[in-house]
Structure formats: C-alpha cells, structure tokens
N, C-alpha and C positions, 0 to 999 in steps of 0.2 A: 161798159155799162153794167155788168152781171159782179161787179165784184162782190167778193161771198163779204166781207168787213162792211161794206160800205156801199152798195148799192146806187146807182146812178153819179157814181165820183166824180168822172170828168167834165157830170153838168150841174154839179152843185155849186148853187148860188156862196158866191163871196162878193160883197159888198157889191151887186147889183149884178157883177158879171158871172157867165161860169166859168168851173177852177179852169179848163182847158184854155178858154177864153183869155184868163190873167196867165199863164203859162207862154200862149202865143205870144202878148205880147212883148215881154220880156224877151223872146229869141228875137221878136220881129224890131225890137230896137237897139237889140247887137246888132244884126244883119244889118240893117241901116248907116252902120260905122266902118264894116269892112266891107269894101268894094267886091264883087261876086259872089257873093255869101245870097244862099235863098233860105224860107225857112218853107216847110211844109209838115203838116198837121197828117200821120198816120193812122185812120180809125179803123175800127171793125165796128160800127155802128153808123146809119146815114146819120141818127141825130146831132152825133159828133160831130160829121161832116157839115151838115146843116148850120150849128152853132158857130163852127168858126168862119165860115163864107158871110153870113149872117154880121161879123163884124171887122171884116173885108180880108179875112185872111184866105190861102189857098189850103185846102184840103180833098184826100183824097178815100176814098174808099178800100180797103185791101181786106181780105178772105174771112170774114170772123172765126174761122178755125186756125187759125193759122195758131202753132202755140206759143210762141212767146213774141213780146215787143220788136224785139232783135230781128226775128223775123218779118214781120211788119212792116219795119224800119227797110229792110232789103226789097220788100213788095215797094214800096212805096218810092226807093230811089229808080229801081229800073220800071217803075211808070214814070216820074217826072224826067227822069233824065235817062234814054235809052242809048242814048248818042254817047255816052260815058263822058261828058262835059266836065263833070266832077269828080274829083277822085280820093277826095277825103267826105267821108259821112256822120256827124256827129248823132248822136242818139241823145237826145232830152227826152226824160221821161215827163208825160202829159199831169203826175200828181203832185210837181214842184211849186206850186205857187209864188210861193216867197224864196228866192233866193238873190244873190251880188250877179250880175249879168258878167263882169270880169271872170268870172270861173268857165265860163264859156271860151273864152279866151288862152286860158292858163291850160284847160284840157287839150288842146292843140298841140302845145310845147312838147312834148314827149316823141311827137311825130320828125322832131327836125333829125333823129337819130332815124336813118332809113334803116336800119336794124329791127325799130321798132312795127308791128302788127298792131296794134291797138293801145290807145292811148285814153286815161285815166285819171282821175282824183282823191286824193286821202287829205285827211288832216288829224293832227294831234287830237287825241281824246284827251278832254280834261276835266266833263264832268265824272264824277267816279260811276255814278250808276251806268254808263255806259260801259266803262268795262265789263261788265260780268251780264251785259244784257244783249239773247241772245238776238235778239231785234236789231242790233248794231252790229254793224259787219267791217269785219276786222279785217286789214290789209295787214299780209306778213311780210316787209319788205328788204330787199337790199343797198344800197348805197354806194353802187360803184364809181361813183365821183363824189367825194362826202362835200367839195365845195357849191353843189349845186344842187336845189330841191329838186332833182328827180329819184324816183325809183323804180325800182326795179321788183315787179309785183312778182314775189316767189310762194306766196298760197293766200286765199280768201278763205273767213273762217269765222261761223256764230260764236266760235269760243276764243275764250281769253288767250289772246294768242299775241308775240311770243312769250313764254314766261323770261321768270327773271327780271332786272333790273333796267330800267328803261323804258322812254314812250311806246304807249299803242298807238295807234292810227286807224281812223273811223274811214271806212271806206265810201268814196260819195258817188252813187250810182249815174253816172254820167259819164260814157263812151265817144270816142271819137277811133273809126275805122278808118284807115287804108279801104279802098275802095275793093279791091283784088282780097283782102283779108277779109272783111263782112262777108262775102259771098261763100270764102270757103269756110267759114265759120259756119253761117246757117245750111250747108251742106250734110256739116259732123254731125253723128247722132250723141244725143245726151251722154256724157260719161259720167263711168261711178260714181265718183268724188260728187260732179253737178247733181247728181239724181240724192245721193246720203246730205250733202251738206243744202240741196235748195239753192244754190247758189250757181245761176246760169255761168257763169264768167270763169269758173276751172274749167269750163268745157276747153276754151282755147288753151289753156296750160296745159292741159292733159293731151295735149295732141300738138305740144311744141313750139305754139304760138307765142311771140313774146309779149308782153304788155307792159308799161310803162308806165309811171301813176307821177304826175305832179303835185307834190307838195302845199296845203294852201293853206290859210289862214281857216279857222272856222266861221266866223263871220255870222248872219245871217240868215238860217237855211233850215223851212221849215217842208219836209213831205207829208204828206195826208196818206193815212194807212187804216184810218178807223175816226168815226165819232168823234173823239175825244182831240186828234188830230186836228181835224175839218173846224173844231173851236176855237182851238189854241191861232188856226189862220184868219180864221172871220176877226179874232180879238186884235190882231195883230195889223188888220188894212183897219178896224173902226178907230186904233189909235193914230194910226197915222193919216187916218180923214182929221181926228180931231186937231194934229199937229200942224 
C-alpha cells in the first residue's frame, strides 16, 4: 500500500474492481483448470487482505517488514501449507492486471529439468524503446538446446545487454520455486550484483542457483509501476467492456 510511485496500488480501482482483486482472479481461473493448484493472495496490509476475502478469495496476512515479495511469498506458503503438501511455489506479482493466464502455465516448464532451481519468463523485445530503457529488464540468455524455447538465465540486467547482433529478451517478472529452493533463497542475504543492478533475481545466480526462463510470445501484458501505468490498464478493461 506505501508504494513511493503510486500509493495505494493494489487497491486501485480498475473497472469497479481492485488491481489485486483483477490479479486474483486471473490466477484463480488457471487454478480452476489444473487439478491441485491453490491460489493465495500474500499482503502486508489487512486492507489487502480484507479486499480479496471480500470477493471470495483466500488471503493471508504476513510481516509488513518483511523486504521483498519473495519473502512474503515464502511467509505465506509455510502458513498455508506447513505439512509441505506442495512443492512447486509460483510467485505472481499482485501489480499484473492484464496479462494471457497461459504464461502461468509455460512458467512451470523449466521445472521438468530437475537440474533446474527456479523457473522463469522472457520474451523477445521488439519494440525498440525498450531496448535501451532502463525500466525493462533484460534477460542474458543461453540456449543449450537451440530446438526448444528454453533458457538458460546467465545474467539479469537494466542495460542493453547482450551487444552485438541479435534478439534481446524482456525479462517477465514471474517465478516459479522448487519449494527446497525458495526457502534457501530468502535465507541468502542481498548480493552485490542484487543490491548495484536492483534486481532481486542475481541474488540466486550469485550463489549458484540455476534458473531457467521459458521462451513466450509477448502477447498482452500490462504492469502498473506509476500513474500513467494504472491508465493505460483502466483504458484497456473500458475497451474491452465496450467490446
């Protein structure tokens, strides 16, 4: 609720509901297709908490200090599930409104390689201002099976990265943990690279972890990060009320 951009985000009204609200339900209509799939809403605000029970979803309270999502995310699985029931944890962030509910899906895939520690999203950049904008977060990847979209996440990075000739790839902030690897992840403390480049997710490279990023189409996929965000999604549900 404190965010310094946007102040009360995850209860801003979009087309009657709040964003958290349009967030839920989108997970809450994957989970509906694959059999044991739950979805649970992680807040550090009861109002969060309030807003999603409110329109019948399950949510939970966890520490408002805690400092990042990821950690949240790990609060929240060992309350719902202490009995370790589940052993894959996907992380959705609550400021996605508008996205293809299949990316939920495809984020999983990287998991069927038990090698894999955490698994991931990129997609081709292709408008150009994205290249060089540092708001866009760049996956640097490898391709050790070129017949198959996965990769192989070898650095995360605000800058235009790699040079040279060939695609970039927009990294799409949506995790899927091994259940044993969440844990030792929000164990590690912040590394260099996380703390200079802002970017929670070298933490587990820097400490060995491997991550695997699936390949996707860009599609439809809008996050709210500021004002001008939060328009471009309210324009985006009053066209398709009109539609």
């Amino acid at each position: 609720m404190a965010a310094a951009r946007l102040p009360g985000k995850p209860l801003a009204d979009i087309a009657g509901k709040p964003m958290i609200v349009r967030v839920w339900e989108i997970a809450r209509d994957w989970a509906a297709k694959h059999k044991g799939a739950q979805v649970l809403v992680a807040a550090g605000d009861q109002e969060i908490v309030d807003a999603v029970k409110s329109a019948g979803g399950d949510a939970v309270m966890t520490d408002p200090d805690l400092p990042s999502g990821t950690d949240r995310c790990w609060a929240a699985a060992e309350t719902l599930d202490p009995d370790q029931k589940f052993n894959v944890v996907v992380n959705l962030q609550g400021d996605q409104p508008v996205f293809d509910a299949d990316i939920l899906t495809a984020v999983l895939t990287p998991l069927s390689n038990p090698e894999v520690d955490i698994a991931t999203l990129a997609s081709v950049i292709i408008d150009e201002h994205e290249r060089d904008n540092p708001n866009v977060v760049k996956l640097v990847p490898s391709f050790p099976d070129p017949g198959t979209p996965i990769a192989r996440a070898l650095y995360f990075t605000r800058a235009t990265a790699p040079t040279g000739d060939g695609p970039l790839y927009h990294h799409v902030g949506i995790y899927a943990f091994r259940r044993d690897a969440l844990k030792r992840f929000v164990a590690l403390a912040p590394s260099p690279l996380e703390i200079r480049e802002k970017l929670e997710q070298l933490r587990a490279l820097e400490h060995g972890m491997r991550m695997d990023a699936a390949i996707v189409p860009q599609g439809t996929r809008i996050g709210v990060d500021s004002p001008e965000d939060l328009e471009r999604v309210r324009a985006y549900f009053n066209n398709e009320n009109k539609s």
